[in-house]
C-alpha atoms as one frame of an Amber mdcrd trajectory, in Angstrom:
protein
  88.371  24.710   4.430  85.562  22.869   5.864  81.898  23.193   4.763  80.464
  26.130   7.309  76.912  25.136   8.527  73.798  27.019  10.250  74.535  27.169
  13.793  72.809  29.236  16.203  75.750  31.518  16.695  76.208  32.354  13.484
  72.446  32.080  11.563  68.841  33.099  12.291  66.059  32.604   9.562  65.280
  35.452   7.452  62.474  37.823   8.620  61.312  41.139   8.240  59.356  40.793
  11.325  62.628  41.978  13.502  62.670  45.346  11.476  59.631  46.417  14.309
  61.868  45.583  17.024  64.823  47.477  15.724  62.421  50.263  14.556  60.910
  50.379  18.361  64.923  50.719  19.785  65.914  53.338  16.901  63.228  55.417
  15.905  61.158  55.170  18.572  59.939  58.313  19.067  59.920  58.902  16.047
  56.548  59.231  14.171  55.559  55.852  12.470  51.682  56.479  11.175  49.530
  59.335  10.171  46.165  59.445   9.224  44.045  61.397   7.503  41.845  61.305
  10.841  44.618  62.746  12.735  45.690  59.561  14.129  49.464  59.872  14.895
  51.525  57.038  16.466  55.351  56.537  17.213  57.554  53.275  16.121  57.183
  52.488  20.117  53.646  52.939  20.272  53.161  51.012  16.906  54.977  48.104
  18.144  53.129  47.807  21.580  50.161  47.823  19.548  51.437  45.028  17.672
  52.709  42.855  20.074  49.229  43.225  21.646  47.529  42.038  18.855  49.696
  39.325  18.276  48.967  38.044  22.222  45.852  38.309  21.779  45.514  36.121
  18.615  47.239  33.600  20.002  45.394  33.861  23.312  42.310  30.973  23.980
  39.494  33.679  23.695  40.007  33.679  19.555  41.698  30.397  19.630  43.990
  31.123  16.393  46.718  27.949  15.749  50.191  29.070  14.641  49.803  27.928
  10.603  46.098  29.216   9.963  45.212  31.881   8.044  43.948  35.484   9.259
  42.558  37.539   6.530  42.011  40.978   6.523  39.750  42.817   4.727  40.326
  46.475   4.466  41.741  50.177   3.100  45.083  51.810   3.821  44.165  52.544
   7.126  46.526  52.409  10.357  45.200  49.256  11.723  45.379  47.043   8.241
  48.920  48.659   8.443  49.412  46.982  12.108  48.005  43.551  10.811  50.979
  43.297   8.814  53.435  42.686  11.594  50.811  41.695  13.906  49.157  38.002
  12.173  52.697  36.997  11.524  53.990  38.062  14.461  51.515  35.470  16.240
  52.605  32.825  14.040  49.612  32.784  12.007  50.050  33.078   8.216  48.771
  36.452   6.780  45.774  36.808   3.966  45.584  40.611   2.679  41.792  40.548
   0.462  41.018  42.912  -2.163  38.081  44.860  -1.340  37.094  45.391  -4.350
  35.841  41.662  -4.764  32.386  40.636  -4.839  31.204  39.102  -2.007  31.048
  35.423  -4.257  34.452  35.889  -5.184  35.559  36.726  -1.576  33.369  33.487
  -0.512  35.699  31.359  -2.547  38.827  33.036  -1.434  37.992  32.576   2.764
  36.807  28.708   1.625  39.637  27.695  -0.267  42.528  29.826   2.500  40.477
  27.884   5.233  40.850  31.318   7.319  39.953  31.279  10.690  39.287  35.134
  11.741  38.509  37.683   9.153  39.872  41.863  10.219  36.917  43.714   8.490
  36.706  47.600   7.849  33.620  48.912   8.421  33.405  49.982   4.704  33.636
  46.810   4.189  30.665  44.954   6.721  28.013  43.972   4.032  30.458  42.791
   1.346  31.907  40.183   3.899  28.865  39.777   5.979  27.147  38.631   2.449
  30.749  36.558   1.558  29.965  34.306   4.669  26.791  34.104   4.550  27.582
  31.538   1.234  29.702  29.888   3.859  29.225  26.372   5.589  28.172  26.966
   9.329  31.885  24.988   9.518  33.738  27.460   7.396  32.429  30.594   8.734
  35.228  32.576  10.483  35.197  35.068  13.169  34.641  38.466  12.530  36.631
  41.372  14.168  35.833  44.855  13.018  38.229  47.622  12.174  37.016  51.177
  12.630  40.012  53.624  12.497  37.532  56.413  11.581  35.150  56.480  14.876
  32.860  56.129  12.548  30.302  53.666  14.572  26.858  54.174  12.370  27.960
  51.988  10.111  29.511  49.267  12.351  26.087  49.750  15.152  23.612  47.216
  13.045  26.065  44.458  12.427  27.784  44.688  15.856  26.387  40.926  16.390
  27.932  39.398  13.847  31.331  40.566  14.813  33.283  38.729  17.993  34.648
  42.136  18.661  36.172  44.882  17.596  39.675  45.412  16.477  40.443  48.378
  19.920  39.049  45.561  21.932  40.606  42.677  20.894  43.952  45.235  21.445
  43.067  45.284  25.207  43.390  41.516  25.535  46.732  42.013  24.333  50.299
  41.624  26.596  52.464  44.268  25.252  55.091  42.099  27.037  54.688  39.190
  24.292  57.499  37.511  22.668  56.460  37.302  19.097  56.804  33.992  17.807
  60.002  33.901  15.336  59.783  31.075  12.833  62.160  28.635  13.138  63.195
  27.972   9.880  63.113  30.939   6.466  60.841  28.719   4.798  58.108  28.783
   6.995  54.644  29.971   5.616  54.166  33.783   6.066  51.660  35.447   3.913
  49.181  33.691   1.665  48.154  36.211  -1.285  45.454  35.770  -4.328  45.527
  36.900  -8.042  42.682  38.935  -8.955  41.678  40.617 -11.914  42.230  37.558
 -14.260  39.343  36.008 -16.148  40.221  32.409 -14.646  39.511  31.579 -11.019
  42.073  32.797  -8.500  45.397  31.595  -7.596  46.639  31.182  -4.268  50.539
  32.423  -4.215  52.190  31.332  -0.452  55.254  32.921   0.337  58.078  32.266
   3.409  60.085  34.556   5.689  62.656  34.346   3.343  60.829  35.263  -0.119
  59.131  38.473   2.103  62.408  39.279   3.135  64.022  39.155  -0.245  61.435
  41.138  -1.864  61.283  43.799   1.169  65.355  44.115   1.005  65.165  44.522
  -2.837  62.311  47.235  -3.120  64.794  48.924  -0.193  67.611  49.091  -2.498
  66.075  49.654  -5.796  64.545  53.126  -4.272  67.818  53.896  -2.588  65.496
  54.460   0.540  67.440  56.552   3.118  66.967  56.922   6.686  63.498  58.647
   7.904  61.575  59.303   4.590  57.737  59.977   4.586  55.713  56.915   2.365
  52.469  57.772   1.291  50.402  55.008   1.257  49.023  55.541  -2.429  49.652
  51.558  -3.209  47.083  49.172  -1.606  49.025  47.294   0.766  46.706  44.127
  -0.582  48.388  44.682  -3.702  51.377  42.204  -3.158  51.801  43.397  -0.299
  52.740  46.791  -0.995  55.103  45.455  -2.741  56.808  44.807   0.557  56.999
  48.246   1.715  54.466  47.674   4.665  57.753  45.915   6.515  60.305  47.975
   4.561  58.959  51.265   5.862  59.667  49.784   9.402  63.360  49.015   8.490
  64.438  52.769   7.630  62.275  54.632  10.408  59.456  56.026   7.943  56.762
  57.797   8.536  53.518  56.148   7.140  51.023  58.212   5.860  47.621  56.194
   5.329  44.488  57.740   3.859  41.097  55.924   2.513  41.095  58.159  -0.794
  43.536  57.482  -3.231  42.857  60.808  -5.904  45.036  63.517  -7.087  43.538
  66.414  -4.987  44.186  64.274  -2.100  47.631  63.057  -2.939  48.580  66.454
  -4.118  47.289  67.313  -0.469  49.076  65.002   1.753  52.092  65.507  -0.216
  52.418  69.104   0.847  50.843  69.033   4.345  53.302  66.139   5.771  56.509
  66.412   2.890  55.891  62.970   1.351  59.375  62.020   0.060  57.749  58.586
  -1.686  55.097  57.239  -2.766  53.828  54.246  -5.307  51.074  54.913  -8.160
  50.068  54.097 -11.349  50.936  57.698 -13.468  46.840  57.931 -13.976  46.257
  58.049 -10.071  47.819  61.600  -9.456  46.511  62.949 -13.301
């Protein structure tokens, strides 16, 4: 028997990105975020929002080439959990930040990823604001601010320095997009960092395929079933949540995101919306 090679009829590159599609025709009434600010959406309404996004990055207003980076900048909040599809989906390659970087550190990582537009929480506005500012007037990117709070004090004296805000760049957005699929596995997807180590950063790139290996494999190792509730204990900067930010989409989850990551507030969440799984070091809920 012959060698058997790709061939549109019978291969398509690896990529978790088609989970939101499938999740929008299964589960899509079905709830796909809460927040602790009472913000609930559905696995339709999640991936409108996304697709919106995604046009909109790729639209001439922000001006974002398939192959640069995005970065984002930000908690467990519904929006950073959007950005996960979203970049990618746009053909842009994906740069989760640690927050809890100083603003030097975060300087070198937005220099050395070359990103273009930076998704900032407002938490967040004077530890990037200060990041740039060590930036060449070349290297500076774009702001865009995330406020899934409606909390605006914070955000009002630094609205200038941001090219808009995360809701408005949303209403730019064609629902109707087609998301741009990669055409080979291999293809750049997300560009992660090491922090936390006493030498300088490392830049770690991985494909379509590697992000689908790893989401498949966390699947499987947790036996995930249909429908569970994932409480969004485990930054989803932290390798990627270890890929359940595109996992979650695959078995219809519900994602429950909240800012605080402590036991009374775990403990909390787990009984108000019957978390069936969650990720933590054992210290988090002592």
């Amino acid at each position: 028997m012959e060698l058997l090679l790709p061939h549109p009829s019978n291969s398509t590159p690896l990529t978790v990105l088609g989970f939101l599609d499938r999740a929008a025709s299964v589960y899509g009434d079905c709830p796909s975020i809460l927040h602790t600010t009472n913000t609930v959406h559905t696995w339709s309404e999640t991936h409108n929002r996304c697709l919106r996004i995604a046009s909109a990055l790729t639209s001439s207003s922000l001006g974002i080439n398939q192959g640069q980076v995005v970065s984002v900048v930000g908690p467990n909040v519904p929006s950073v959990y959007e950005l996960q599809f979203a970049i990618p989906m746009s053909g842009s390659i994906l740069n989760n930040i640690n927050p809890r970087l100083d603003a030097h550190a975060l300087s070198v990582l937005l220099r050395h990823s070359e990103s273009k537009l930076v998704f900032v929480d407002h938490t967040s506005i004077s530890l990037v604001l200060e990041a740039v500012s060590f930036l060449g007037q070349h290297d500076k990117p774009h702001l865009v601010l995330l406020n899934d709070d409606d909390d605006s004090s914070s955000a009002s004296s630094a609205a200038s320095d941001f090219l808009d805000t995360y809701e408005g760049i949303m209403e730019r957005g064609d629902s109707r997009f087609k998301w741009i699929r990669p055409q080979t596995e291999w293809k750049p997807m997300v560009l992660n960092y090491t922090s936390g180590t006493t030498s300088s950063p490392k830049g770690v790139v991985l494909s379509h395929r590697a992000i689908f290996m790893l989401t498949v494999s966390s699947l499987l190792d947790w036996s995930f079933p249909n429908r569970p509730v994932y409480l969004w204990t485990l930054p989803m900067f932290h390798a990627n949540g270890w890929g359940y930010t595109w996992g979650t989409a695959a078995v219809g989850a519900t994602n429950v995101c909240t800012r605080r990551v402590d036991a009374p507030t775990i403990y909390d969440l787990i009984d108000k919306h019957k978390v069936t799984h969650m990720c933590a070091a054992p210290m988090i809920v002592a």
